[in-house]
N, C-alpha and C positions, 0 to 999 in steps of 0.2 A: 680399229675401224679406219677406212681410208676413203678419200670423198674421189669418183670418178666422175668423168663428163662424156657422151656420147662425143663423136668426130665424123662416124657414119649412119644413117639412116637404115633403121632393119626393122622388122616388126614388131618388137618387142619397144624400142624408146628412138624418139627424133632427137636430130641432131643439137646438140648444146646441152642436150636432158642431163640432169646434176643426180647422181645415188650418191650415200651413205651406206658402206657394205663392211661387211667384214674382211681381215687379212687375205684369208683363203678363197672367198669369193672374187675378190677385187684382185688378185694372182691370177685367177683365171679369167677373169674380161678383159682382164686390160693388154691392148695388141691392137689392132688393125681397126677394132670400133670403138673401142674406150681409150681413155687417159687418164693417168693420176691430175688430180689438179689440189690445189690447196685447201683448209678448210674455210680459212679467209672466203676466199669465195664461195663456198657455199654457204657460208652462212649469210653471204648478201644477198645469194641467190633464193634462199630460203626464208628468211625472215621478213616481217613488214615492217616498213619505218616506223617507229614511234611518232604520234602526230603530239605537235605540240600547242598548250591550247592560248588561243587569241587574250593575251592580255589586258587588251583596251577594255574587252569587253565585261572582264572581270571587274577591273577598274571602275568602269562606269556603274555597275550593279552595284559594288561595294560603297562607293561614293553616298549614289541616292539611299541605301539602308544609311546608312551615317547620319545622313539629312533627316530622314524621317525618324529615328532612335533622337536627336535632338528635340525635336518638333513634337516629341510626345511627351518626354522629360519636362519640359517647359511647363 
């Protein structure tokens, strides 16, 4: 598998467009409209950031259950 990047505008994919293709596929695009490019980049190109989740806010929930698992204990 070999990751290409468009370079010119044709009907088929605009400019920047990222495939994932195979050997023999990617042999015959790549010239005057395609480029090889690494997979590094398509995988940034492709993927979505992982979100990562608001601590404080965890914090603060966890906190008040604590408070009130006391407050019932009693």
């Amino acid at each position: 598998m070999k990751c290409i990047k468009a370079i010119k505008a044709s009907k088929e994919a605009q400019i920047g467009e990222i495939k994932r293709v195979d050997d023999r596929t990617a042999q015959n695009m790549v010239g005057s409209y395609w480029q090889y490019i690494s997979k590094s980049e398509w995988k940034s190109a492709t993927r979505k950031p992982v979100e990562t989740v608001n601590d404080q806010i965890t914090d603060a929930v966890t906190v008040s259950e604590k408070q009130l698992k006391r407050k019932k204990s009693k």
